[in-house]
VOLOTI-356372 format. One record per residue: residue in one letter; x, y, z of N, C-alpha, C, O, CB in turn. Coordinates in steps of 0.05 Angstrom, whole numbers, plus 5000, padded with zeros to 4 digits. Glycine has a CB too. Layout:
BEGIN
AXYZXYZXYZXYZXYZ
...
***
This chain:
BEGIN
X530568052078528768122057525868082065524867862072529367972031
X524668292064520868192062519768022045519568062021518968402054
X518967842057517167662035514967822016514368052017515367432052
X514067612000512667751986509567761996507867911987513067641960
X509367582016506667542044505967752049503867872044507267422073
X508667872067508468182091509068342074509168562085510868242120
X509468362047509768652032506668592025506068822020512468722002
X503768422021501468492012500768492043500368712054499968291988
X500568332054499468502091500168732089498168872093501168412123
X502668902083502969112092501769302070500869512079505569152101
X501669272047499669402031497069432038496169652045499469302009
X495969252038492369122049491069262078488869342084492568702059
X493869262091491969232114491769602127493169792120493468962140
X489869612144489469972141491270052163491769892180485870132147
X492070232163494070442183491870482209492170512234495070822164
X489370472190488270612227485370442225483870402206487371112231
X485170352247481470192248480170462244480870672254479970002285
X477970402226475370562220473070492231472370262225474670572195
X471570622246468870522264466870592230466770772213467670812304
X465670322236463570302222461170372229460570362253463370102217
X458170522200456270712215455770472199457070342182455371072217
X452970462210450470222199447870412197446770532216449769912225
X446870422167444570512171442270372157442570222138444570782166
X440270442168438170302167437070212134436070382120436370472183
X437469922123437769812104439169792086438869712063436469822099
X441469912098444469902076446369842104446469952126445670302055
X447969542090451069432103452669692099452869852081452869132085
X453969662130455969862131458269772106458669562095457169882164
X459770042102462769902085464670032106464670242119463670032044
X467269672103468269742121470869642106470369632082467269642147
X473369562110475369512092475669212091475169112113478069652099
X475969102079476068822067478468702063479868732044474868812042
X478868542084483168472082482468212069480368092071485768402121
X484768102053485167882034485167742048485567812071486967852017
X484767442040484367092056487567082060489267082042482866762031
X487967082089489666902102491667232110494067252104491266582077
X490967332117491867612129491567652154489167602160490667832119
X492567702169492467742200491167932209489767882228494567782212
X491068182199488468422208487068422186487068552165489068762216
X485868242197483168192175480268412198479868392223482167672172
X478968592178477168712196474368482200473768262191476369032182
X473168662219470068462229468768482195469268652177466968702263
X467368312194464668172174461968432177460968502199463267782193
X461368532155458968752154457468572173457268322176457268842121
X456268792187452668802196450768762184449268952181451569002202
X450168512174447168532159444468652182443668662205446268162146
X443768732156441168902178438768732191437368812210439269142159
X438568472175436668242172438168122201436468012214436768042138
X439768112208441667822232442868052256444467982274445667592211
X441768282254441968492281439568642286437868712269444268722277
X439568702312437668932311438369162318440469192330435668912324
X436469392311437469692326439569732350441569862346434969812339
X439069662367439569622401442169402396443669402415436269472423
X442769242380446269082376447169222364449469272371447168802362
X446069412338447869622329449969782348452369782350446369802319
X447069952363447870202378450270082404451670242416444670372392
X450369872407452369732432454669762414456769862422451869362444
X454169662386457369592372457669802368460069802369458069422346
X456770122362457270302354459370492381460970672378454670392342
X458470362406459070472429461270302446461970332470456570512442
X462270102424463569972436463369822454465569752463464570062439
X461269712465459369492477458669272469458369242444457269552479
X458269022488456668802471458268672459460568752460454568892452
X457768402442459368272442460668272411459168332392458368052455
X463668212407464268312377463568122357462667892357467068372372
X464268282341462268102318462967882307465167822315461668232296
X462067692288463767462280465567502255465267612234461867232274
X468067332268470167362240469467282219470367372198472567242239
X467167042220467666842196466066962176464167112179466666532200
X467566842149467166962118469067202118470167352133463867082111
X468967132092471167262073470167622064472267762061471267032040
X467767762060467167902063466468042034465668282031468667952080
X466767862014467767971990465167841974465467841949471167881980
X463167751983460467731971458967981987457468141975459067411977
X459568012021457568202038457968402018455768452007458168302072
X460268582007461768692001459968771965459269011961464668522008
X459568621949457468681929455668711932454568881918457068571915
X453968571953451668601966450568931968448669041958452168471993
X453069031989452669301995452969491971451769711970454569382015
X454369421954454369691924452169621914450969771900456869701894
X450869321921447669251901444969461913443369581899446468841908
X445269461942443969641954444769891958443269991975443569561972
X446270021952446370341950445770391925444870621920449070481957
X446170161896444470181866441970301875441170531873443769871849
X441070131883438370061890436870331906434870461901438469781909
X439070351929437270661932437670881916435771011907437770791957
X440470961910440171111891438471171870438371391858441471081886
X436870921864434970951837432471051855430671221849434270611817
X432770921875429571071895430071351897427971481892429070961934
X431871481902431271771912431671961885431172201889433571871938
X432771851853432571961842430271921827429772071808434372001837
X428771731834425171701822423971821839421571861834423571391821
X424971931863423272081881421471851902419071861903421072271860
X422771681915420671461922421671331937421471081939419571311903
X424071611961424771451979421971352004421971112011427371611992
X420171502013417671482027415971482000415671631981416971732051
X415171252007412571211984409971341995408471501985411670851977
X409871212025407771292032407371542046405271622055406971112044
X410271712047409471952039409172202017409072442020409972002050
X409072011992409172171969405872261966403772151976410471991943
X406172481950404372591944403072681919404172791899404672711954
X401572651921400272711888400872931879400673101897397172721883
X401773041854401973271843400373381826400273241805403773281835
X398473651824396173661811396773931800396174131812393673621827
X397873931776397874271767394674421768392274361766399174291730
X396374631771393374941776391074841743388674881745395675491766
X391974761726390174711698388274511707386074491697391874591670
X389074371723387074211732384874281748382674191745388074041744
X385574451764384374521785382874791776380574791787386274531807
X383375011761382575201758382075221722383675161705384375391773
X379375331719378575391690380675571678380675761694375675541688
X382475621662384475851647385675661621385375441611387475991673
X387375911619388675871592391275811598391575731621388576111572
X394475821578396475851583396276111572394376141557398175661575
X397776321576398276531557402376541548404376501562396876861575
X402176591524405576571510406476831514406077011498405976501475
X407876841536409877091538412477051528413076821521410377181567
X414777301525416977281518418577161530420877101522417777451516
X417077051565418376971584418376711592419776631611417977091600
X416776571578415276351580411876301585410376501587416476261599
X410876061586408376101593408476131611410376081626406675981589
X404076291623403876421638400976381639399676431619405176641635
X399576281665397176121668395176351673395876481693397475891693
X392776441661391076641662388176571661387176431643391676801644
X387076691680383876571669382176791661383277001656381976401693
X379476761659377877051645374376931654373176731647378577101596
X373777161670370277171676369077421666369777651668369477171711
X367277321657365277611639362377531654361277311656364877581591
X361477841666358577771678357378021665359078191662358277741714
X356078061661354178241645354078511657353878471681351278131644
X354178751651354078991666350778981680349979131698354779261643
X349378831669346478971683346578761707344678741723342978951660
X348978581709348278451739348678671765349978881760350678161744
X347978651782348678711805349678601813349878361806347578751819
X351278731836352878691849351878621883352478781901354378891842
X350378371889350278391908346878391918345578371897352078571911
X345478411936342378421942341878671941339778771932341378291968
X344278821956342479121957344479281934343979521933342379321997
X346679181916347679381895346079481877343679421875349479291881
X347479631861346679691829347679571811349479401815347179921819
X346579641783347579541762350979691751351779921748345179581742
X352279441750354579551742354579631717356779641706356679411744
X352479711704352079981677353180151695355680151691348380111663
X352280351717353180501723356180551727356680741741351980521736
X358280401718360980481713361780631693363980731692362280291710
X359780651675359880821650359881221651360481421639357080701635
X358181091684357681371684360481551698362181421709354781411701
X360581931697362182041696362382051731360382051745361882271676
X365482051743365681951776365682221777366682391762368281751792
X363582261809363282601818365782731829367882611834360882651844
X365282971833368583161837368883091866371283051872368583581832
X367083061884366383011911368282771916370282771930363082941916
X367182551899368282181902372082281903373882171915366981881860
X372182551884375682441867376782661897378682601911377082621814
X375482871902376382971924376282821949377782891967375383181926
X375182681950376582421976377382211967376682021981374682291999
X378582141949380881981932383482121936385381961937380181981898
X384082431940386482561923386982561905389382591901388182541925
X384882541880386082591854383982721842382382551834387182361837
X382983011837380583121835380983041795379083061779380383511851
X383282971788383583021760381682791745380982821722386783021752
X381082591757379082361756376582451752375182301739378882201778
X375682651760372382701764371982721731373882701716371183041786
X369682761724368482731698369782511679369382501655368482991685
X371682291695371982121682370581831688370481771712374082121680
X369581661669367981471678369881161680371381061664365281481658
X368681061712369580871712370680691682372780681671367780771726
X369280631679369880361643372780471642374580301646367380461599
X373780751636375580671628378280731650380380851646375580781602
X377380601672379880481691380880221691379880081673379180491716
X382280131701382879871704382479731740384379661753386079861693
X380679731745381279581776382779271780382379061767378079531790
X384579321801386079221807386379071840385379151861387579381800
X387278921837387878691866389678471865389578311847385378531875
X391378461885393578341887393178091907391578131926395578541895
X394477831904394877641930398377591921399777571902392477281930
X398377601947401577681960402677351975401377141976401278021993
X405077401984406277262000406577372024407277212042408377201991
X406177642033407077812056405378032053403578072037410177892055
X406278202075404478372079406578692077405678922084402878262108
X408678642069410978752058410578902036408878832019412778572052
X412679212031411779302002414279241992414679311969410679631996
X416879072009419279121999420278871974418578791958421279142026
X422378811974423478641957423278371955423778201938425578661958
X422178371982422278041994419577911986419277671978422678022031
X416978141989414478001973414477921947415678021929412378161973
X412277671947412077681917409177681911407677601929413477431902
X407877801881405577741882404977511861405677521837404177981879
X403877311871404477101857401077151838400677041817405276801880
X399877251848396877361835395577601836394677741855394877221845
X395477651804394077921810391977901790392177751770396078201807
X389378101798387278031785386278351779386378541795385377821801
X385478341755384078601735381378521729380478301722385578661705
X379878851735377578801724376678971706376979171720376078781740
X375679071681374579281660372279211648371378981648376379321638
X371379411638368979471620369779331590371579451578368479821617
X368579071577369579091552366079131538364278971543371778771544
X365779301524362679251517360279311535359579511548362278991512
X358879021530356978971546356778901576355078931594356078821536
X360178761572360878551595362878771612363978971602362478211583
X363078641645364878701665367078371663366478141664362778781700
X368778471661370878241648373578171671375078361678372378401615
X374277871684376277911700377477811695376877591685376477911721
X380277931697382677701695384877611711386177781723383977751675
X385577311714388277361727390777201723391076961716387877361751
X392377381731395477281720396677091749396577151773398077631713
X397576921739397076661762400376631760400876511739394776321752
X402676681774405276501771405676261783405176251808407376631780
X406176111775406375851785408375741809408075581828406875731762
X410875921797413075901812414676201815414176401801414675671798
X416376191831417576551822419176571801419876781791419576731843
X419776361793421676341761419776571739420476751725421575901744
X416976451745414976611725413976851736411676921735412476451717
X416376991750414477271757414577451725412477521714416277511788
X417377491715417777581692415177541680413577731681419877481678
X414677381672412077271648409677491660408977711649410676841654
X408977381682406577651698407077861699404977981702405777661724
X408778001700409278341702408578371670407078551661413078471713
X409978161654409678261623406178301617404978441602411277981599
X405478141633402278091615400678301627398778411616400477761620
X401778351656401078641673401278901649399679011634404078701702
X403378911652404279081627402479131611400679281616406278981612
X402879001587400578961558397779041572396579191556400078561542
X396879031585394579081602393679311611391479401611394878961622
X396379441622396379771640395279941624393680121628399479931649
X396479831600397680031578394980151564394780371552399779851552
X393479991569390380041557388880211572386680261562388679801554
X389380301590386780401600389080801622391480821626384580011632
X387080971628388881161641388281181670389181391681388781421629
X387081031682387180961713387280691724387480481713385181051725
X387080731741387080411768384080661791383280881800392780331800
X383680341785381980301812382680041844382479791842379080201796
X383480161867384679891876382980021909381480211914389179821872
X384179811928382179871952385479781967386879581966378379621957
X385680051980388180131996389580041983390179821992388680072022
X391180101955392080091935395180311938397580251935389580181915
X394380461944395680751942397780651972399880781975392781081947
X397180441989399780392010400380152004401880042020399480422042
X399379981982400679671994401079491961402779321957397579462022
X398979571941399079481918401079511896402579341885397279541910
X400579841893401580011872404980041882406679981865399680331870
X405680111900409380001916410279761919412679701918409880041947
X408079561922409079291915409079231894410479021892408179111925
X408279291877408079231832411479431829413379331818403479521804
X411479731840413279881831416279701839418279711826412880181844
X415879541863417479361874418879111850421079091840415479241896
X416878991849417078831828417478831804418278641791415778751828
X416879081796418579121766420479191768421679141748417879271745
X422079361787424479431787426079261794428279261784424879601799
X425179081814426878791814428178621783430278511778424578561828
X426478661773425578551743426978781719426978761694421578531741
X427878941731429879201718427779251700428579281677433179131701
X425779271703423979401689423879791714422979781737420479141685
X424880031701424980271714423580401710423380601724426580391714
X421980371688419580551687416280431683414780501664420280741662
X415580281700414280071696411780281684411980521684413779851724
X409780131673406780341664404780321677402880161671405480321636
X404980531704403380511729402080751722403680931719404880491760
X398580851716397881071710399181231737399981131757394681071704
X399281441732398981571751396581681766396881791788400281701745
X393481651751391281731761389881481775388781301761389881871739
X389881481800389381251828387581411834387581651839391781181855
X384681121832382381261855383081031870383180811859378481311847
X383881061905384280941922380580931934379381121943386981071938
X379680661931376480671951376780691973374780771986374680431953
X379180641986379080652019377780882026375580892038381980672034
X379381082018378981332037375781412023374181402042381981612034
X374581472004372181512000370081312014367781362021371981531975
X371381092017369580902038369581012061367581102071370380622044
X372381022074371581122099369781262108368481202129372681192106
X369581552088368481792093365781672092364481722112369182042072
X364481522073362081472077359881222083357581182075361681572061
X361781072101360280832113361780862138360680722156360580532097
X363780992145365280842168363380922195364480862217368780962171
X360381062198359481122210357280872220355780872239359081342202
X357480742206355480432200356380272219354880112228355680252169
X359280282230360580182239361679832243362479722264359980292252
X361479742216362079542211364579512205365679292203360679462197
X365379692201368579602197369079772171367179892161369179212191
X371479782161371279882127374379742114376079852100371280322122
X374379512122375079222106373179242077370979332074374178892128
X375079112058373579122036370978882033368978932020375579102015
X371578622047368578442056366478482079364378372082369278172063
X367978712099365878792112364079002098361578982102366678882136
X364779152084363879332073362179162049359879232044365979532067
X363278992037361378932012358078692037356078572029364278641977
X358578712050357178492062354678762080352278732084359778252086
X355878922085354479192104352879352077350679472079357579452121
X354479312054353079602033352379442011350179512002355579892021
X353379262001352479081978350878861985349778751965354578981964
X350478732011349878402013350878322004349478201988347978262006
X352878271999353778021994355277812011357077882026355078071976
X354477542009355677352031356277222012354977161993354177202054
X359677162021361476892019360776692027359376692047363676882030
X361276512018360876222026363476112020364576151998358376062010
X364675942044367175742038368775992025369275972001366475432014
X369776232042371176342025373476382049373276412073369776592009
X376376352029378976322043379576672055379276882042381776182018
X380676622091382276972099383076912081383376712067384277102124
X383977272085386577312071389177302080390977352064386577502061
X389777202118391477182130392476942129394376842140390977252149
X390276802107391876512101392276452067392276222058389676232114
X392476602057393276622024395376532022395876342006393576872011
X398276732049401476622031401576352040402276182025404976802040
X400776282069400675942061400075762052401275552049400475842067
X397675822045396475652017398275561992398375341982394375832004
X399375791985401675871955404375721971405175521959402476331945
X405675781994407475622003406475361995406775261973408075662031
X404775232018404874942009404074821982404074581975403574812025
X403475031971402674911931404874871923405074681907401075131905
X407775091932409975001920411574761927412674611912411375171921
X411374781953411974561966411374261960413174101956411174621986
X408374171959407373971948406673821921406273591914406173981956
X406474091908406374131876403274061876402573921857408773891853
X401674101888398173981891396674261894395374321914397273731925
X396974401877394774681881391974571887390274741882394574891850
X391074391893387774381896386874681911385174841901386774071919
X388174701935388674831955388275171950387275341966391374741962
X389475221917388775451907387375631892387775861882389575481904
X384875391892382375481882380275641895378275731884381375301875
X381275641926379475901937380976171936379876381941378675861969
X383476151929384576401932384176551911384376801910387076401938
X383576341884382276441851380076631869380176861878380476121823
X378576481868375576491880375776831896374977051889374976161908
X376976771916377377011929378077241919376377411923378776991945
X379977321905381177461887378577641864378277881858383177221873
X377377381856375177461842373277621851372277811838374177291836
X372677561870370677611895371677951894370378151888371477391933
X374977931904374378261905374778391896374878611906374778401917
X375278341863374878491843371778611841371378851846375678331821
X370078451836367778511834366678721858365778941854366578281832
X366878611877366778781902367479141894366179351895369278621926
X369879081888370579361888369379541864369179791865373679381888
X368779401844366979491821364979561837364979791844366179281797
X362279351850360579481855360279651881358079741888358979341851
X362779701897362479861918363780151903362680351912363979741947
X365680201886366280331863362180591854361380821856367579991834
X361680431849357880471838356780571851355480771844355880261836
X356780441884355080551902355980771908354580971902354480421924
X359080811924359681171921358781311901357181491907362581251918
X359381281874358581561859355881541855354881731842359981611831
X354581401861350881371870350281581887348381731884349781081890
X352381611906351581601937352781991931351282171936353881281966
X355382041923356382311922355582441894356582651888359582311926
X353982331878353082451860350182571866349382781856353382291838
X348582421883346282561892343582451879341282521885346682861886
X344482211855342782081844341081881857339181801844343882001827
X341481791876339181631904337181751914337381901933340281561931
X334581671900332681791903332581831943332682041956330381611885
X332381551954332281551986334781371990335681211974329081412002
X335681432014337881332034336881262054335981402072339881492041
X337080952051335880802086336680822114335480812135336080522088
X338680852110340880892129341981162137343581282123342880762120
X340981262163341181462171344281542170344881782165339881462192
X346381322176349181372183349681562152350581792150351481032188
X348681382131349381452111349481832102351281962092347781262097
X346581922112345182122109347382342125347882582123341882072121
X348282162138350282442159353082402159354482542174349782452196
X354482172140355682132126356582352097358482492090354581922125
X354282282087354382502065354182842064355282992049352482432051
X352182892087351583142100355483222111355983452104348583072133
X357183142120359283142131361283212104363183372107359582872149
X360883092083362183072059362183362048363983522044360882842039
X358983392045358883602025358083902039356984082027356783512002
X358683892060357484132074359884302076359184502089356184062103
X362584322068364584552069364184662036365284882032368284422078
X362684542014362184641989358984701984358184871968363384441969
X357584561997353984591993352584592030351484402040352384211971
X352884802039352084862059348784762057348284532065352785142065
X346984892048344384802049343384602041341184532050343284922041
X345084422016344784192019345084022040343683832045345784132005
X347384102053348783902076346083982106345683832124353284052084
X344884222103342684182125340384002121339383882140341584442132
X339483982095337983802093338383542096336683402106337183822076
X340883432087341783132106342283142127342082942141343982982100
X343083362135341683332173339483332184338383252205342183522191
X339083412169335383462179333983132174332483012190333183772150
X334983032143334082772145334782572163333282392168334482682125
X337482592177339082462187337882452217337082252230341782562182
X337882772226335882652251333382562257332882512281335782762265
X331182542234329282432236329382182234327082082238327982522225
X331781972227332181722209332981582246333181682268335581762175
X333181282237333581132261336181052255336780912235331580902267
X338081142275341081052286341680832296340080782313342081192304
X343580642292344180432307345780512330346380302341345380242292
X346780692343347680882353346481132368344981282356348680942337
X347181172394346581422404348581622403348281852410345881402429
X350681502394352781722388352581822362352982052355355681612391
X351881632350351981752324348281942315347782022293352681442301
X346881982334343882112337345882322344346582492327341081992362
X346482322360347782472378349682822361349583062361350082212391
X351082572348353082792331352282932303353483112291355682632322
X348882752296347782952280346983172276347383352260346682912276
X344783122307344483372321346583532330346283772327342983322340
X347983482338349483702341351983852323353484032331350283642362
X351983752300352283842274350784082263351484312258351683632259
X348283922262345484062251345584282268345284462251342483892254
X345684402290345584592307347784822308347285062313345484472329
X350484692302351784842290351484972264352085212262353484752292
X350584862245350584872215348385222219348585452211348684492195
X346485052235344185312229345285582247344285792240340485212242
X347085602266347985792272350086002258350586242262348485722289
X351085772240352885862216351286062202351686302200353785602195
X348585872188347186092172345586292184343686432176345585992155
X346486282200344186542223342186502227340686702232343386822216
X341286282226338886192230338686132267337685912272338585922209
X339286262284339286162319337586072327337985892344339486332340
X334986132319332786022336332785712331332185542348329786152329
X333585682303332885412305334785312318333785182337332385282281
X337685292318339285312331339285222363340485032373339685522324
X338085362374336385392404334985212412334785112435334485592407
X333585142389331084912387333584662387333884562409328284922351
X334584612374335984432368338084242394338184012402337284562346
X339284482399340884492431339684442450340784302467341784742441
X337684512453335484412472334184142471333184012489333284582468
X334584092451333483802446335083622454334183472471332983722420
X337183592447340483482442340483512481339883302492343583782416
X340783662493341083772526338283592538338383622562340484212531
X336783482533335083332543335483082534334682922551332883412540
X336482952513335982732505338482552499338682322493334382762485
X340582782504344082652500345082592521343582562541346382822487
X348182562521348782342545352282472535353282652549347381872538
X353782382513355782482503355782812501357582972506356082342480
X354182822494354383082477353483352485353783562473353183052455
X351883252516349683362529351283572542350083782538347883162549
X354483632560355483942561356184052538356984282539357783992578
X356183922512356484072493354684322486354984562481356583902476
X352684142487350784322483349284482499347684662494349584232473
X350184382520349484612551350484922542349485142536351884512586
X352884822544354985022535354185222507355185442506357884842529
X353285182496351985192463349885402477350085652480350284822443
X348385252482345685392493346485542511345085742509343585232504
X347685572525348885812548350786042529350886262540351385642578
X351986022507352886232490350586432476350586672470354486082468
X348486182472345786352458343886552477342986772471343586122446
X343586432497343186572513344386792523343086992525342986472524
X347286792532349487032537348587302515347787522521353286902529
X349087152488350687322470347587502456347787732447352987102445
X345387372456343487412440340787462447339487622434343487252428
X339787322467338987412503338987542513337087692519339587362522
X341587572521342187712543340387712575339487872591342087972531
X340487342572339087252597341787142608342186902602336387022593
X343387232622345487172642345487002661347486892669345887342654
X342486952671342486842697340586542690340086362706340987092722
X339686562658339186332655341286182639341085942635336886312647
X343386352630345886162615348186152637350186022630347286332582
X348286252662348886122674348385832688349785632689348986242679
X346385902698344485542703345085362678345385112678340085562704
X345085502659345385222637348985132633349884922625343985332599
X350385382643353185282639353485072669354884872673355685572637
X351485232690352285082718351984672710353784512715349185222749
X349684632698349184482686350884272669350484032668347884592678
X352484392659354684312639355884212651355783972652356284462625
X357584382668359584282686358284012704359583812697360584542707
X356783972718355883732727355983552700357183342700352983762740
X354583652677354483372665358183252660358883022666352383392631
X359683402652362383352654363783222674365783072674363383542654
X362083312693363983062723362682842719363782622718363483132763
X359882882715358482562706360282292685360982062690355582662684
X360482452664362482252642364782212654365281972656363282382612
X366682382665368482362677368682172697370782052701368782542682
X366682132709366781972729366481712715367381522729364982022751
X365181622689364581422679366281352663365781162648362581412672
X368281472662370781502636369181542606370081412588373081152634
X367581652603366381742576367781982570368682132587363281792576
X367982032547368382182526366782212505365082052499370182122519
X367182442491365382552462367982592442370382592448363082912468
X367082622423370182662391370482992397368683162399368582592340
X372683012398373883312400372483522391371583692406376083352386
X372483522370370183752366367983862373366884062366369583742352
X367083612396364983702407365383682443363483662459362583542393
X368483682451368883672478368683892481368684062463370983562488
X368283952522368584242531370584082544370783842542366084452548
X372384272560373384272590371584332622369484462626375584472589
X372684242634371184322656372284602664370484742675371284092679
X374684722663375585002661375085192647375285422656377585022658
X374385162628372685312607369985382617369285612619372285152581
X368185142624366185162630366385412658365585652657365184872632
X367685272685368585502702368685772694367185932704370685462710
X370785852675370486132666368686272662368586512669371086172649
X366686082648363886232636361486272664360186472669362286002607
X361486132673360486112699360986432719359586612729362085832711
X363286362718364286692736364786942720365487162729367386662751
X364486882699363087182678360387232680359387452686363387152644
X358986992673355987022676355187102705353387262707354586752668
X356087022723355687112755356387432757354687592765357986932778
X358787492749359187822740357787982720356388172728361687852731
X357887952702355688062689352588112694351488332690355687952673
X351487872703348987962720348288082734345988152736348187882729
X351188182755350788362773352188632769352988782786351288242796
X352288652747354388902720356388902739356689112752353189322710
X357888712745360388842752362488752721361688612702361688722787
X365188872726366688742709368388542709369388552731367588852701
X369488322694370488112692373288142671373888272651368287932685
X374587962687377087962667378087632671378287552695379988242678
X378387492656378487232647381287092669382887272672379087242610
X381886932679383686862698384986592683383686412671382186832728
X387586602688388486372682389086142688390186092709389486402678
X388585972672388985652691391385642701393385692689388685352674
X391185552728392585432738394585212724393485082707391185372753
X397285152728398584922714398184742728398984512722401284932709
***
């Protein structure tokens, strides 16, 4: 018969040794055999009577074993007293004290409201600056939003159905993102509106805190759209308006209330600053055409991390330049909004800026021909930052007047351009050797001027220069004319030869 000894040994004691882990300020648990038992296991590790380096030996089976003595059954409370104990630390949050961090909601940090959506609250702020401010050292008054946008501005928008409608009643718009994405995966955690209410130019913005609260922001988006029958946005039309359509459909919202009438500023910017050559970014541009300088103002290649680590830390201090910013280009686009239909309406008394002058001359010259010669005409008297861009006035202007049959001046013009250009100079060789051919009928001096051409062409060539297409020759072309004009002078006849492959 088994005693009643070896039937509790054989209960008690474990089937298999268990290697004990020790971690740093908690006794390992290890099994605990009753007083006067024969596999009795080793005595915990206090963390206080070992160090790192005796652990890692006992853990590896090294070094010397540990002591039997004691019973194990005080170490043994010890250790559930200290896993209490941490447990209460990590659910107070306070396992690293000293790396905890302060948590500072956006109310603190940024002037706004809460607003009560269906969805929950939803953090919004609001700036009103007066329409008669300007925008900037060299803007206008944003009164002029009132006025009706020219057919010119909406025909380099793509939406001519805009013209005779006046800014005020658009909505301009701007987004800060997480990505640079139009798909599912972005979010816009801020978007900011600007309108006419009254007296005042008024901004607002819908701030989510977390993505739990995107719902809440699309809603307040919403209530918002609904008021007005356009958007105004700056490259809007590829990256804004698909990322909002994005986001409400995520949000099973399918017919979200996106006007359909978009003045995109990009492309009317382009057309009429990109000759300034500052860039046509929406802060280069407000800094080139408005003056205006930032100070302490956040890229925008660093926005989604900003909003990452706000979530992360719960300490928005961090996202008070991106308010800031946001704001910034609302306004921006209001008053660069002003200066175009200033600028394509024809209401500027003078234009300082020659780029500008041939800028606009470029705009309106397939609908107002004689208008468009007189901004050439201003354009080449004006000072260029640019010899290319002198360059391509004149030789604009030279075309234009041959259009209207006007050649002599034409002649004059080509001639000028052929002495004083560098790009453009077989263009107009070539130019001037047609006038001559065709109208002349001096052969032997539009040859010399095509001979001419062709040298200047090996010239660039040799320097790797180029001119913008429309105003390149070939050097084969030029050849052709050369050996017509050589035939003709001497009446024989000519028949055109083909290039070589």
């Amino acid at each position: 018969m088994t005693s009643a000894r070896g039937l509790a040994q054989r209960c008690v004691a474990p089937r298999r040794a268990s290697r004990s882990v020790a971690y740093a300020g908690v006794a390992p648990l290890v099994p605990t055999a009753l007083p006067g038992s024969r596999n009795r296991s080793p005595e915990p590790v206090r963390p206080s009577s070992r160090s790192v380096s005796d652990r890692l030996q006992q853990l590896s089976g090294a070094g010397a074993a540990p002591s039997r003595a004691g019973t194990g059954v005080s170490d043994a409370s010890e250790t559930v007293e200290i896993l209490r104990r941490l447990i209460a630390r990590v659910e107070a949050g306070s396992v690293h004290p000293a790396r905890r961090q302060r948590r500072v909601p956006i109310a603190d940090v940024v002037a706004g409201s809460f607003l009560d959506t269906p969805h929950g609250p939803l953090f919004t702020t609001r700036a009103e600056v007066p329409l008669s401010w300007p925008r900037g050292r060299f803007g206008s008054s944003l009164s002029l939003l009132e006025t009706p946008l020219p057919h010119a501005m909406t025909r380099l928008a793509g939406h001519t159905a805009l013209a005779g409608m006046a800014p005020a009643r658009l909505l301009f718009l701007d987004t800060e993102t997480t990505g640079l994405a139009t798909t599912a995966g972005t979010f816009a955690f801020l978007v900011g509106v600007g309108f006419v209410d009254g007296c005042l130019f008024v901004v607002e913005q819908f701030f989510a805190r977390d993505f739990d609260e995107e719902p809440a922001l699309l809603w307040a988006l919403d209530r918002r759209l609904r008021n007005f029958q356009g958007l105004v946005t700056y490259n809007g039309r590829a990256f804004d308006l698909p990322l909002l359509a994005a986001r409400f459909a995520t949000n099973r919202v399918f017919d979200p209330p996106i006007p359909d009438l978009h003045l995109d500023m990009l492309y009317p910017a382009r057309r009429l600053w990109r000759a300034r050559g500052a860039g046509c970014s929406l802060s280069s541009l407000e800094r080139e055409i408005l003056g205006v300088e930032r100070e302490g103002d956040v890229p925008g290649a660093m926005i989604p991390g900003i909003y990452f680590s706000a979530l992360g830390s719960g300490d928005a201090r961090g996202l008070a330049p991106v308010f800031e910013h946001n704001a910034h280009d609302i306004l921006s686009l209001a008053g660069l909004t002003v200066e175009a239909a200033r600028l394509l309406a024809g209401t500027v008394p003078t234009v300082s800026a020659a780029e500008d002058l041939l800028s606009l001359a470029r705009i309106v010259e397939a609908e107002a021909a004689r208008d468009a010669l007189k901004l050439y005409r201003a354009a080449a008297d004006g000072e260029f930052k640019t010899q290319a861009a002198r360059e391509e006035a004149l030789g604009r202007l030279g075309l234009l007047y041959r259009r209207l049959g006007e050649r002599d001046e034409a002649c004059r013009v080509f001639s000028s351009l052929a002495k004083e250009g560098r790009l453009l100079r077989p263009f107009s060789l070539v130019e001037l050797a047609k006038e001559l051919e065709h109208n002349a009928r001096a052969f032997d001096e539009a040859r010399v001027a095509a001979e001419e051409a062709l040298r200047a062409i090996q010239e660039l060539k040799s320097v790797g220069a180029t001119s913008k297409a429309q105003f390149r020759v070939t050097a084969n072309d030029v050849q052709q004319r050369i050996a017509r004009l050589s035939a003709r002078a001497r009446g024989l006849p000519w028949r055109r030869q083909l290039a070589r492959p």
